[in-house]
C-alpha angles and dihedrals in degrees: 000000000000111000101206085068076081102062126100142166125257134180115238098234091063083066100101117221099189132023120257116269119255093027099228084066101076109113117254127204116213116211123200114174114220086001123119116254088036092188124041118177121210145112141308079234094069084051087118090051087061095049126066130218106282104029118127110224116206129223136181119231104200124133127222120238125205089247100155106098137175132193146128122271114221120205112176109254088024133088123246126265130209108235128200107208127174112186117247113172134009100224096179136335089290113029140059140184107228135167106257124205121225093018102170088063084065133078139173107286095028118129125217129201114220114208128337108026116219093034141109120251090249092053090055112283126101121195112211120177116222098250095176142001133216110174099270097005128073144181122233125193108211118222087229128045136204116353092003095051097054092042088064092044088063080045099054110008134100129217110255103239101181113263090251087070100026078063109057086034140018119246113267139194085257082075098055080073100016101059080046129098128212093237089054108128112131110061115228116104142112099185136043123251089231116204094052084067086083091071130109137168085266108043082054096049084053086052096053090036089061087053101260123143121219125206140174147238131166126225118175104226123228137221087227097058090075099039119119109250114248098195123094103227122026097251092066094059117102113202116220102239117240126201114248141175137206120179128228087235096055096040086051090047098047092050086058102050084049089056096047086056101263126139123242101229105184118205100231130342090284104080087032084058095046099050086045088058093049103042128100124231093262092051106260115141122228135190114270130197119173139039129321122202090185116160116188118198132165100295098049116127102218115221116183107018129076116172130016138205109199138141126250116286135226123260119282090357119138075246103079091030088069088059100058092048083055101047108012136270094262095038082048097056095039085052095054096033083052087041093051090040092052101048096255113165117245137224139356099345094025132084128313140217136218119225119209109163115191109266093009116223 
């Protein structure tokens, strides 16, 4: 399919640059494909309104690192130059693949300081040695590994805003809690799972309180997931894997809630992703350890999941590509063309829909 089918104009002010407060009160666009009326607007407070006793809400786990860095390489006989690295892969304890800016300035051997030059690690500064290049990717290897290693990250590290918002305002100390969801345990991502970011301690209890269970699953977010795709036509598109887990206790407890009746919502199109990934073709769930590279696209049979709750995507990303293979093409582009019309607020820290498509999965 064309890519460019998912491109679409949007006005820079419905960019957001800082999520609603509270955060229950961001607007939230119901979908119902074939239904009348097609479109509802309402919040994500109403969010228990929309979901019915039994069904098992989703949720992803993952915890954001502070995984954008700066800092200057240094290379005998050369002068220094200032890099501009975000964190992309762990690839073991000590080493990770990040995109590096600019990378031409950087060859194998080279060693960048990360932070306050002159310092200790432990004053705010990490050394890591270019171990490998890839035009724009490169391989660090960190002067510390494991524990110590992450613990230097949170020292000299910045959270990783996405560059639509990194470009109209500078990372702040608000984003350590604001680019972090409530669900957020096992550190790994560089990037937020973003509608789980609506989510507060009440909103929860009036989930619960409607009789909906709410399980999790962790999926380490890549860099790459919100990427625009530079191929023409979607076959041409690789993913970046990203390394997911299901348990065996919550694929077992979301079978059963299947069985029971219940719907499988899942909170953002990571979890959706990741069980996906893990279901069989006739919609069990098993339990999943490893990395996924899944790529939905118009066309997809869905097997597991059967409602989903996300924020609206960039243009041409896998994101909102994903949309359209939930709800439909047509149904995509009248919802974003009514989103953008009505003032709704756009991508990771913006507004959010509801997709229930007729039947579910």
């Amino acid at each position: 399919m064309r890519v460019d089918a998912f491109d679409f104009e949007l006005p820079p002010e419905r960019i957001a640059l800082r999520p609603a407060e509270p955060r229950e009160a961001a607007r939230l666009l119901v979908i119902r494909p074939g239904a009348a009326p097609e479109l509802q607007d309402a919040r994500v407070g109403d969010l228990p309104s929309f979901l019915r006793p039994g069904d098992a809400l989703v949720v992803n786990d993952t915890r954001v690192i502070p995984a954008a860095l700066e800092g200057t390489r240094s290379r005998a006989g050369a002068s220094t130059v200032r890099i501009e690295a975000n964190l992309v892969k762990r690839l073991d304890a000590a080493r990770w693949t990040a995109f590096a800016k600019p990378a031409k300035r950087l060859r194998v051997g080279d060693v960048v300081r990360f932070g306050g030059a002159g310092e200790t690690c432990l004053l705010g500064t990490l050394d890591a040695r270019v171990e490998a290049k890839r035009e724009a990717e490169v391989d660090f290897a960190f002067a510390f590994s494991g524990p110590a290693l992450d613990e230097a990250l949170q020292q000299v590290g910045h959270m990783p805003i996405p560059p639509y918002i990194a470009a109209r305002r500078a990372e702040d100390d608000r984003d350590r809690t604001d680019y972090q969801a409530l669900f957020a345990r096992v550190d790994g991502s560089v990037a937020a799972p973003t509608a789980s970011l609506h989510f507060t301690p009440s909103l929860m209890a009036a989930i619960e309180a409607r009789g909906v269970s709410v399980h999790t699953v962790t999926l380490h977010v890549g860099a790459g997931t919100f990427l625009p795709v530079k191929a023409e036509d979607t076959s041409g598109h690789i993913m970046h894997p990203e390394w997911g887990e299901v348990s065996a206790a919550t694929a077992a407890a979301l079978n059963a809630a299947r069985a029971k009746g219940g719907r499988i919502v899942t909170v953002g199109s990571t979890p959706t992703r990741l069980l996906e990934s893990a279901a069989a073709e006739d919609g069990t769930i098993r339990p999943f350890l490893g990395e996924t590279a899944i790529f939905i696209t118009p066309g997809t049979r869905f097997r597991a999941v059967d409602a989903m709750m996300t924020n609206f995507h960039l243009p041409r990303s896998t994101l909102v590509m994903l949309v359209a293979a939930f709800v439909g093409h047509e149904v995509q582009k009248r919802a974003y063309a009514h989103a953008i019309a009505a003032g709704y607020r756009f991508y990771s820290y913006g507004d959010a829909c509801l997709l229930l498509p007729e039947g579910g999965a």
